[in-house]
N, C-alpha and C positions, 0 to 999 in steps of 0.2 A: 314709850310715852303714849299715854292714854287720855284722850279727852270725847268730851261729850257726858249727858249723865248718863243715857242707856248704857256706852262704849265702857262705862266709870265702873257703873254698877254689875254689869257682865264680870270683868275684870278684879272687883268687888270677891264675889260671890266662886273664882277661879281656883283659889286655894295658890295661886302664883304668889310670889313675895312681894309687898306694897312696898316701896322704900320712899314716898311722899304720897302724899296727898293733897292738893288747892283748890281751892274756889275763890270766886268773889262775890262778898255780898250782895248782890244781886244775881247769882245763880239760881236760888230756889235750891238748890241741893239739899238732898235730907238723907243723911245715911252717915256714914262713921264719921268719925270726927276729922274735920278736915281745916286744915293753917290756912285761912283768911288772908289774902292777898290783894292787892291792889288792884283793878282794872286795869292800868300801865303797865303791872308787873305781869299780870298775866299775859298779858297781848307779848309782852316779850320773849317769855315762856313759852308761848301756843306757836305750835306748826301751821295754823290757818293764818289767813287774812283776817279775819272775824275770831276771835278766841272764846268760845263756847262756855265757858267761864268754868268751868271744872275739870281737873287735869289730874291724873293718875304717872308716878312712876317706879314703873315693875321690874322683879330680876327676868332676864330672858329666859325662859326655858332651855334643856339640852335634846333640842327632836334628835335625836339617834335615831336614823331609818332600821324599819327590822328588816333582814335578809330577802329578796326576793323569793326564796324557798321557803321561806318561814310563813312571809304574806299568804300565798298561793295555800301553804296548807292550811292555812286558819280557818274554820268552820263560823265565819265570820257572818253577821245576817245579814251582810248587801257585799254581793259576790261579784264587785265591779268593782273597778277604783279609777283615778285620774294623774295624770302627768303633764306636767307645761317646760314646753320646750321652749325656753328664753323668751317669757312673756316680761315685757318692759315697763308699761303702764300700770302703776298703783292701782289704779280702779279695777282693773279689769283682772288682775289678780285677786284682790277683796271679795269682786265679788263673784268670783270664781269659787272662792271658799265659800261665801254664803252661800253659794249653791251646792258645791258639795256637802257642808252642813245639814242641808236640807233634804239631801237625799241619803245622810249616813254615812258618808264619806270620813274617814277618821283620819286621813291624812292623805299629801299631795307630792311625790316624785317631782323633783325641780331641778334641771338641767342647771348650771353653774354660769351664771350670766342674770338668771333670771329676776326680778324686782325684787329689795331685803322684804321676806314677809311683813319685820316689825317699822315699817317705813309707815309712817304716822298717818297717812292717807289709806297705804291699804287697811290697816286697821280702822279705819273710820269707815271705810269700805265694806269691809266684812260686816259690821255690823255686830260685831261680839264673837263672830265662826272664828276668828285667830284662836279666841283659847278654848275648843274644841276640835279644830282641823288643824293637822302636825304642817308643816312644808318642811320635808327632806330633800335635803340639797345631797344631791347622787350625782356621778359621772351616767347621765340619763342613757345614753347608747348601752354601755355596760349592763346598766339595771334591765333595761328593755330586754335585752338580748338574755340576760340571766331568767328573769319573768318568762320570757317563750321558752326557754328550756325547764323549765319549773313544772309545766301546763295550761299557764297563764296564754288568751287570747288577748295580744298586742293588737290595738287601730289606730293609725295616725289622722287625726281628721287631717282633708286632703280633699281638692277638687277632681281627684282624679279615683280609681277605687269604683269598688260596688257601693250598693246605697245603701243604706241605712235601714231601709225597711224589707233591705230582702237578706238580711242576717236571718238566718235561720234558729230557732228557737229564742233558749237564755242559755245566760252561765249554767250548766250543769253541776248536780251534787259533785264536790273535790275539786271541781275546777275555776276557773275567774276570769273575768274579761277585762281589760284595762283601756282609757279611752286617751290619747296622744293629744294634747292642743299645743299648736305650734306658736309661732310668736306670730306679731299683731301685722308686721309686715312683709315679714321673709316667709312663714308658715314652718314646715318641718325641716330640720335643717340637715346635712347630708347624712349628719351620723347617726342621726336616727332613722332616717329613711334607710341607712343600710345594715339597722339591727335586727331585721325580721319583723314591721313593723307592717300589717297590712294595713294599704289605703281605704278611706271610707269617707264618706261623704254625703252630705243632710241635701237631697234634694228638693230643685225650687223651682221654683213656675215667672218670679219677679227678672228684674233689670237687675236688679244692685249686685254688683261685682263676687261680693263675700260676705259673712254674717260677723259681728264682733264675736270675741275669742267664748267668753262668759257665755254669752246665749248660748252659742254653740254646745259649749260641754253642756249644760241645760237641758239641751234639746235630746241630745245621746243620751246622759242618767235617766231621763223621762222615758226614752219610750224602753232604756232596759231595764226601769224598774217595773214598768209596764209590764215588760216580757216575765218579770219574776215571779209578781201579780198574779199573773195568769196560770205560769206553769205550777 
């Protein structure tokens, strides 16, 4: 279920399978034809408090993850990628994909615990990134550990670890880095801490205990697009 008009109109334009379409006349909506519904009805219908007054729904896609070895050979143009190890919170998954969107990111390794991608908040979240970033629900330890024998450079973000900025170059031609964000209150959890997953960590000069999950990965895509950039 899809609501909002940008969220509508993404989703729209996806090539995913429409199986309804609503508004209400007073949406303003302009685009395919859409079954006119009541304001009551809608509100009954909307996942929000406030029901955005136009509402999409779609078949779910089949994200089939591709092999760890498959990834890693891919001559892919953003030679990085990301994994969430049982992120709980809608939001912070959303917009977890909005940021890997944004940095090319074509799909997201997801420990099995982790928030259902198509939970109606993280798609309001994303912002439209749902239907262009995959979330592969993998047994995450396994996939890790397959990714480092592959050639893939595994990082768990982690307070503990070398920094961030003394990583030495980028991802090299053939090879790929992958960045670990843990969950919102536990962080990495053991099985991933014992897949071969080197610690790293965003260092800081503040008070505040930890950074949210989102920023975080953010901040790692940034400075290794940065490094790609350059190299």
């Amino acid at each position: 279920m899809v609501e909002g008009q940008k969220c509508v109109m993404e989703a729209l334009d996806s090539g995913w399978t429409v199986h309804g379409l609503y508004r209400t006349e007073a949406s303003g909506f302009e685009g395919r034809q859409a079954e006119v519904v009541s304001a009551k009805d809608m509100g009954r219908m909307s996942a929000f408090k406030t029901a955005p007054g136009i509402l999409a729904i779609l078949g779910m896609p089949d994200n089939e993850p591709p092999s760890p070895g498959d990834w890693v050979a891919q001559q892919d143009r953003v030679p990085f990628g990301l994994a969430v190890d049982g992120l709980s919170d809608p939001g912070n998954l959303g917009t977890l994909m909005r940021t890997a969107d944004w940095f090319g990111v074509e799909g997201i390794w997801a420990a099995k615990g982790t928030v259902d991608p198509f939970n109606p908040k993280v798609i309001q979240a994303s912002m439209g990134a749902v239907f262009r970033v995959s979330i592969w629900s993998v047994d995450l330890p396994d996939c890790l550990a397959s990714l480092g024998t592959s050639g893939c450079n595994v990082f768990g973000l982690d307070m503990t670890g070398m920094a961030l900025w003394s990583l030495d170059g980028a991802p090299a031609t053939g090879s790929k880095w992958c960045a670990v964000v843990g969950s919102e209150s536990h962080g990495l959890s053991e099985g991933v801490r014992n897949a071969g997953v080197e610690p790293l960590h965003i260092p800081g000069g503040g008070g505040s205990e930890s950074l949210n999950a989102a920023m975080a990965a953010g901040m790692v895509l940034s400075d290794w697009a940065r490094r790609c950039a350059k190299g």
